[in-house]
N, C-alpha and C positions, 0 to 999 in steps of 0.2 A: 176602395176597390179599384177605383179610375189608376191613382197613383200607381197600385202594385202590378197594375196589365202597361202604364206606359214605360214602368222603369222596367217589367220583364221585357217589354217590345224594346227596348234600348241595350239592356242585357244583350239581346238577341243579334241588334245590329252591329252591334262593337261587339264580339263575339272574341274577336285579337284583339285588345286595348293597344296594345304596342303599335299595331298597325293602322289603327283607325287616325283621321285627321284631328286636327287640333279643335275644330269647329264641331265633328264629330263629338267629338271627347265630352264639349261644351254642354251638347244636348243632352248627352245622356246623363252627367251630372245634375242637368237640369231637372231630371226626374229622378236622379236619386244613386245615382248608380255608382258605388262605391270600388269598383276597379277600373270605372272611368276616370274618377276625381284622380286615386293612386296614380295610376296611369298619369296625367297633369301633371301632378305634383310632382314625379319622376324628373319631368320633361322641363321644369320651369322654375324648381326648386332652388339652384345656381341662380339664376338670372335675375330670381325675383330679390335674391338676396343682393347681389352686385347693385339692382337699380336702388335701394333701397339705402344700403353702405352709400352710394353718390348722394343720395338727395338730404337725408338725414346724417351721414359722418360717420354711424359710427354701424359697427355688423352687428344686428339686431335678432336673435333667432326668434324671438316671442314676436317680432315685430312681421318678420315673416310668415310666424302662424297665424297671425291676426290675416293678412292678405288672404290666405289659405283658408278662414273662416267664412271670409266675404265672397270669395271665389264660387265655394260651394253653397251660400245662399243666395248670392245674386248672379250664376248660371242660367236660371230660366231666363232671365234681361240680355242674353245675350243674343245676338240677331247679326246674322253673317251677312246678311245683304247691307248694312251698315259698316263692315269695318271685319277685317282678319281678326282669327280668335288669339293670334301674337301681339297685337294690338289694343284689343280690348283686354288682354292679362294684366300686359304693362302700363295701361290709363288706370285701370285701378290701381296698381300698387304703386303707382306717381300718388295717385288723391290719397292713397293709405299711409304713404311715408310722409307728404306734406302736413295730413292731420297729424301725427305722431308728433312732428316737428313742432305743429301748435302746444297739445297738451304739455310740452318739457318746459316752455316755456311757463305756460299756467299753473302748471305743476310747482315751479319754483317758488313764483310768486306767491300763489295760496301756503307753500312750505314758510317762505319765509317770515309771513305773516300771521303764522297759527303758531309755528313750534318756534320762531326766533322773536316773535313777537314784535314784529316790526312796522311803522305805520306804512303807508304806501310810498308818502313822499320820501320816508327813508329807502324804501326797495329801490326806487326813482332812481337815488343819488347812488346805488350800491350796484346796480345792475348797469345805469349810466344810459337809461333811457327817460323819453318822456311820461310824465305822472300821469297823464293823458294813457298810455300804451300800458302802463301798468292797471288802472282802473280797470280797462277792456280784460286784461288779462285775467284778471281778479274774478270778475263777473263768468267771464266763459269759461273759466275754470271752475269755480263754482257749481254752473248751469251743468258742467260737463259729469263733475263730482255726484251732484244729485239724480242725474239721469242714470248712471252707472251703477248708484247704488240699489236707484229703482229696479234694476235689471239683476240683481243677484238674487237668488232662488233661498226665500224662505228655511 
């Protein structure tokens, strides 16, 4: 009941999403508010993809709904007296493209070692890093594997 009176009270403030601020927008996301988030996504759609294309290489659009995901569950964390809400979009989708960057890597590695059947030290010699930096990868890809799959709906 609390929720559906703060996201009517946000509704209400952002009444033009077009014309509401970015910080605005933020809030009312925060409680829920689905021509807020739109609204965002409008405004940030472009950019979030360009920073995403630099950091990671290559234009990702899944990559960009994954930001879009977190956006709209970690809105309530957003806190304007700490930092512009242009700021706090693009520190996350920096942490989101950097994680992305990790998983390709661990992604490989577990690939190469389940479906190519490869020992590590051979991935070592074939990706042309240390046996060291493949273990890690191996592991956190794993950890990362099992967490994800805990997360998918029965």
């Amino acid at each position: 009941m609390i929720s559906q009176q703060l996201q009517a009270q946000a509704e209400t403030r952002i009444a033009a999403p077009s014309r509401a601020s970015d910080a605005d927008l933020l809030q009312a996301i925060g409680v829920g508010s689905e021509p807020a988030f739109e609204e965002l996504r409008h405004r940030y759609h472009r950019a979030i993809e360009r920073a995403f294309r630099s950091i990671v290489g290559i234009d990702l659009e899944d990559c960009a709904r994954e930001v879009f995901v977190r956006i709209w569950r970690k809105a309530p964390l957003y806190d304007r007296r700490r930092g512009s809400a242009p700021a706090w979009l693009l520190t996350l989708t920096r942490r989101t493209a950097l994680n992305v960057r990790r998983p390709e890597r661990e992604r490989s590695v577990v690939e190469l070692a389940y479906f190519d059947d490869l020992s590590q030290s051979r991935i070592a010699a074939e990706l042309g890093v240390p046996l060291g930096s493949v273990k890690s990868w191996t592991r956190r890809g794993l950890n990362r594997l099992v967490t994800l799959l805990a997360e998918e709906p029965e």
